[in-house]
C-alpha positions as CSV (number, residue, x, y, z in Angstrom):
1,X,4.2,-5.6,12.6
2,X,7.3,-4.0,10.8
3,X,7.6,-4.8,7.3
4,X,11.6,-4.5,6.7
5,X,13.6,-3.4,3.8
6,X,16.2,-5.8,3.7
7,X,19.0,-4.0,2.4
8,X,22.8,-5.5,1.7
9,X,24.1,-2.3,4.3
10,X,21.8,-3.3,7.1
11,X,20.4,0.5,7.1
12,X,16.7,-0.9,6.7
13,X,17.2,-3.5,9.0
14,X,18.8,-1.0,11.9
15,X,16.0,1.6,11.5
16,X,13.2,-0.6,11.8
17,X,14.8,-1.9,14.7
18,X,15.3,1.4,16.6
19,X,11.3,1.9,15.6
20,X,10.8,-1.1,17.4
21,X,12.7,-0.6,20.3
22,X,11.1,2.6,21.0
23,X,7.5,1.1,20.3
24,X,8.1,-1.7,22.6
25,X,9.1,0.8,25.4
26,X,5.8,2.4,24.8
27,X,3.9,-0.8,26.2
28,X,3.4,-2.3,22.2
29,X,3.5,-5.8,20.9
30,X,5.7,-5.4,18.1
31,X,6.9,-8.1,15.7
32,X,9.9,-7.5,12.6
33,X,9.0,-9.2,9.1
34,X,12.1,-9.4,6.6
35,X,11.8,-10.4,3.1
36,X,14.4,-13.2,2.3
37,X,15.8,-12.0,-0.6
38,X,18.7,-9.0,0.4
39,X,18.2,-5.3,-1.3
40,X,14.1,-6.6,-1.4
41,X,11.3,-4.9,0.4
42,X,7.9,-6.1,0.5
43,X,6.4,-4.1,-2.1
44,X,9.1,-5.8,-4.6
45,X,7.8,-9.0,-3.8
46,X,4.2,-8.0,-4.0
47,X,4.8,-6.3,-7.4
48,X,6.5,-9.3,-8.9
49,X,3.6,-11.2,-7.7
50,X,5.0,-13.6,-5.6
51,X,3.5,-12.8,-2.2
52,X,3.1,-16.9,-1.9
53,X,6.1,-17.2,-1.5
54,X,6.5,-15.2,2.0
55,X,7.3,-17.7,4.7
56,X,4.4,-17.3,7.4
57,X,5.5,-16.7,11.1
């Protein structure tokens, strides 16, 4: 599991997929998580203590 930034320039989004792409050519499940909110990662949400409100997969 990769825990995206989501950022507005699509830098966060773009690196964890590369990371992915290379991990999935290396025999790996691999999954992408991406906060909802744009320019959040998943620390901000856990800080701000609203992890409830992550939408399961």
């Amino acid at each position: 599991m990769i825990l995206v930034d989501h950022d507005s320039n699509g830098v966060g989004q773009r690196k964890a997929e590369a990371a992915a792409r290379r991990f999935h050519a290396e025999g790996r499940r691999v999954r992408l998580a991406l906060p909802p909110v744009p320019d959040t990662d998943f620390n901000d949400i856990l800080r701000a203590g609203k992890a409830a409100e992550i939408p399961h997969a």
